[in-house]
N, C-alpha and C positions, 0 to 999 in steps of 0.2 A: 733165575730164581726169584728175581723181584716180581714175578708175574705171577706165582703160584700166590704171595702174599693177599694178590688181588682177589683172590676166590679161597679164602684159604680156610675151608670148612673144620679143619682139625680146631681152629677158635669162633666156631658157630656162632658162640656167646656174644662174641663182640661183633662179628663180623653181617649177623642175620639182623638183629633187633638192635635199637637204638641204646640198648646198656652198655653198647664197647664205644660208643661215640668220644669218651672222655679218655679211654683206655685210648685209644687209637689218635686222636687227635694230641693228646700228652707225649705218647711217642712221635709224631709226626714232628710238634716243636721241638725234640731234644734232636733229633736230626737238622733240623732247619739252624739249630743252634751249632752244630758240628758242621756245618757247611761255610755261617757267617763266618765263625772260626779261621776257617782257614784262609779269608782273606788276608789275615792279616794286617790288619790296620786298624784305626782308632773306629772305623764306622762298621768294622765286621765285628769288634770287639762290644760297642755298644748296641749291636744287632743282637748279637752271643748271649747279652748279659738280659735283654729282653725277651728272647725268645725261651730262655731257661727262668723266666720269674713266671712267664704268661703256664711252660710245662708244669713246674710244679702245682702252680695255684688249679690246675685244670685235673691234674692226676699225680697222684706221689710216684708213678713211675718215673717222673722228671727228675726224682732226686740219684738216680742209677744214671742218667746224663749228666747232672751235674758232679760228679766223683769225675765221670770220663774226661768232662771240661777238666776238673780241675787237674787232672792228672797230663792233660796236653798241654798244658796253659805251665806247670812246673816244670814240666822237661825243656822247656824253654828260657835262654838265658838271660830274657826280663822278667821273667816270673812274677817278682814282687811286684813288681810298675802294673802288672796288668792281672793281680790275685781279682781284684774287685768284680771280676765277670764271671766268679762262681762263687764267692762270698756274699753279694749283696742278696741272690736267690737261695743259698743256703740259709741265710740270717733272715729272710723272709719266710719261711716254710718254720722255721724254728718257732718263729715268734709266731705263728698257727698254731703248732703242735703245742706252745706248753698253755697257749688259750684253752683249746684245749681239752685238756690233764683238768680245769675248773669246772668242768662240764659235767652234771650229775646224769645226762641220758646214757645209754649203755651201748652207741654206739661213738662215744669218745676215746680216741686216737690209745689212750693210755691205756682201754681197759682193752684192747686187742694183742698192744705189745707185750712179749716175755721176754724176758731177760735171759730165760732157763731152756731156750729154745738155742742159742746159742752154740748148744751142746748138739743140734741134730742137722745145724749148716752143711757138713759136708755132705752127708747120707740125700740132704734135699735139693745139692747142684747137681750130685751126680741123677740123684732121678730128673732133675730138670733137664739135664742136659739130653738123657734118652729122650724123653717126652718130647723136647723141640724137635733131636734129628728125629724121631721116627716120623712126626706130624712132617718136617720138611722134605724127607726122602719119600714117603706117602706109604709107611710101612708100617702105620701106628692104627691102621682100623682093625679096631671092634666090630667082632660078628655079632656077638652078642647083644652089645649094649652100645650102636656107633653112634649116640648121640651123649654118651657118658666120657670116662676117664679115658684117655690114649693107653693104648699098651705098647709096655714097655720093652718088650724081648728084641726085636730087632733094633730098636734106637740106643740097647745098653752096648749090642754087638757093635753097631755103629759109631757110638763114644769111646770104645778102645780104638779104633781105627784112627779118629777126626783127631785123638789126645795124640796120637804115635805121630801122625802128617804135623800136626802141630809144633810137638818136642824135636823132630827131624827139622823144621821150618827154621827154628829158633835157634837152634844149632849151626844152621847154615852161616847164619849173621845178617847182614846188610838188611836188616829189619827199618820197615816206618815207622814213626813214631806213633804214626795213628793206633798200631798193634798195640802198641801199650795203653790205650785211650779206650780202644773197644773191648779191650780183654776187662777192662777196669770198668766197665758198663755191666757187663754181663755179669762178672761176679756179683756188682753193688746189687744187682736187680736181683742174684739169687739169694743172695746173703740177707736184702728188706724181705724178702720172701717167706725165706724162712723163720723170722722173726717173729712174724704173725700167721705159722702154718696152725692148721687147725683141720676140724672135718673135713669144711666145705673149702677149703683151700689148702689143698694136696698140689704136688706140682704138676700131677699130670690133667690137671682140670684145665678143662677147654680156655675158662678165660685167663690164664695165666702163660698161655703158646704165643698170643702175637706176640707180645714185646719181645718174649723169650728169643722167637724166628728172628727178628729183627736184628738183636744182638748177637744174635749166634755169626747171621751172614756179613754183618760189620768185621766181628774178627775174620771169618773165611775170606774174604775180599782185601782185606789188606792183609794177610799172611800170604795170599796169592797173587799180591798186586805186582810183582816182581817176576811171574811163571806167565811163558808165553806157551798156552795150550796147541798142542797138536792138531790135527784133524780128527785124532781116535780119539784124543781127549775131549775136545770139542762135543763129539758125539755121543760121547758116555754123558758128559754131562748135560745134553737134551733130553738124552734119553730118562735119567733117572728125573727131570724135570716135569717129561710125561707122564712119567709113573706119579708121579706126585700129582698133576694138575688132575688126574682120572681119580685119586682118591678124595682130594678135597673136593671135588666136584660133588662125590656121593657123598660126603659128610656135610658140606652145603646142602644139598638136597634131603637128608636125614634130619638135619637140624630145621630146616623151613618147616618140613610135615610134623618135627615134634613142635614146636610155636603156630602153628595153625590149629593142630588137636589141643594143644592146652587154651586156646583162644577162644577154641568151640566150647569148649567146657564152662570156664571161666565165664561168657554172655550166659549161660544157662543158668550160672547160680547169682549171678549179678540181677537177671530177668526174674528167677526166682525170690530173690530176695527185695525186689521192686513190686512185685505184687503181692508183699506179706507185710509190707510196711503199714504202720497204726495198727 
C-alpha cells in the first residue's frame, strides 16, 4: 500500500506541483517522529521531540502527530518523566498561533478557526474517512470532473466494512499500543480539519487525501499487525493495490494535463500583461 502513496494521483495537489511539498514533508517528519519514539531511549526521545517541533513549524499537520505522540508517550508508565516530547512542540506551535490572532492580514490563523464548526466534526470524519478509502482502494474517480472532489459512494460502502474489521479487531484484545496512537492521529487530523472546513476545504478535496492515507494505513497496519495473511489473502490485497496504482496513475495523469493547461494560460496573460505595461 505504501507504493500506491508514491503516485498517489487522488492528492494531485500535493503530489504534481511543489504546493504539497510542506504538506508532505510535515507528514513525513510526524513519522520520522513515531519511529524515533520507539526506540525507546533518551536519544529517540530527543529525536521525537525535534522532529515534532521541525513538523509543526513546516505544516500544522504535525500537530495530528503530535496528540498521537502524546497519546503513546501516556500509555506508558513513565509518562510524566518523558511528557516534554510533546509538550515542548505543542507550546511552540501555540506560541505561533496566538502571534498570530495579532495579525491584521486576513489570512491569520484565528480568522479561519470556528468554534461553531465543532458541531459538523462528525458528519466531516465520516466523509473523510470515505474520501481516503475510496482514493486508497482506487474507487474514488470522477468521470466527470477527475481532477476535482473524490467521490464518495464506494469509500462510504467501504467505511462500514474498514469500521465492522476494526470493532471485530478490538474486540479480539491483544491490541498494540501503537493502535491507540494512530487512531489518535487520524481523528486529531480530522477533528483540525474540520475546524477550519469551509468551500475550498471540503474533505473530499484532493489536497486533504495524503495525510488522510497516511493515517488511515497507520491504524490498518497496526490493527493488522498481529494477522498472518494467507496466500488468498495475500492476493486480495495485491490485487485491490493494483486497482488502486491503475487509478492514481490516471488522476496523476489528469492532474499534470490540468497544471500544464492552466500554465499555458497563465504565460499568456502574464505575456499579455508585459506588453501593456506603461
Amino acid at each position: 500500500p505504501s507504493l500506491v502513496l508514491l503516485v498517489f494521483g487522488s492528492a494531485w495537489e500535493l503530489v504534481v506541483i511543489p504546493f504539497g511539498f510542506a504538506v508532505i514533508t510535515g507528514t513525513a517528519l510526524g513519522l520520522a517522529a513515531l519511529l524515533a519514539l520507539d526506540r525507546d531511549d533518551r536519544l529517540g526521545d530527543l529525536a521525537a521531540c525535534a522532529l515534532l517541533c521541525l513538523s509543526v513549524v513546516t505544516f500544522s499537520v504535525g500537530l495530528a502527530f503530535v496528540v498521537g505522540v502524546a497519546v503513546n508517550v501516556l500509555l506508558r508508565e513513565d509518562r510524566w518523566r518523558r511528557a516534554w516530547v510533546f509538550i515542548v512542540p505543542a507550546l511552540l506551535y501555540t506560541a505561533w498561533w496566538l502571534w498570530t490572532l495579532s495579525l491584521s492580514d486576513i489570512t491569520a490563523s484565528g480568522d479561519e478557526l470556528k468554534a461553531t464548526n465543532v458541531l459538523v466534526i462528525p458528519s466531516y470524519i465520516a466523509d473523510s474517512l470515505a474520501a481516503v478509502l475510496g482514493s486508497l482502494l482506487g474507487l474514488g474517480y470522477s468521470f466527470e470532473d477527475p481532477t476535482g472532489e473524490i467521490e464518495l459512494g464506494w469509500g462510504r460502502i467501504a467505511s462500514v466494512g474498514a469500521l465492522i474489521a476494526l470493532a471485530l479487531r478490538i474486540r479480539r484484545g491483544n491490541l498494540p499500543a501503537s493502535l491507540w496512537s494512530s487512531l489518535a492521529i487520524v481523528l486529531a487530523l480530522w477533528t483540525l480539519g474540520a475546524l477550519v472546513v469551509g468551500l475550498l476545504r471540503s474533505p473530499e478535496a484532493p489536497r486533504y487525501l495524503f495525510a488522510g492515507g497516511v493515517a488511515v494505513l497507520l491504524v490498518a497496519t497496526d490493527a493488522a499487525r498481529s494477522i498472518r495473511f494467507s496466500r488468498l489473502g495475500l492476493a486480495a490485497l495485491f490485487a485491490a493495490c493494483a486497482v488502486s496504482l491503475a487509478t492514481n496513475l490516471a488522476l496523476l495523469r489528469d492532474g499534470a494535463a490540468f497544471v500544464r493547461d492552466a500554465s499555458a494560460s497563465t504565460r499568456a496573460a502574464l505575456a499579455a500583461a508585459d506588453l501593456a505595461r506603461g
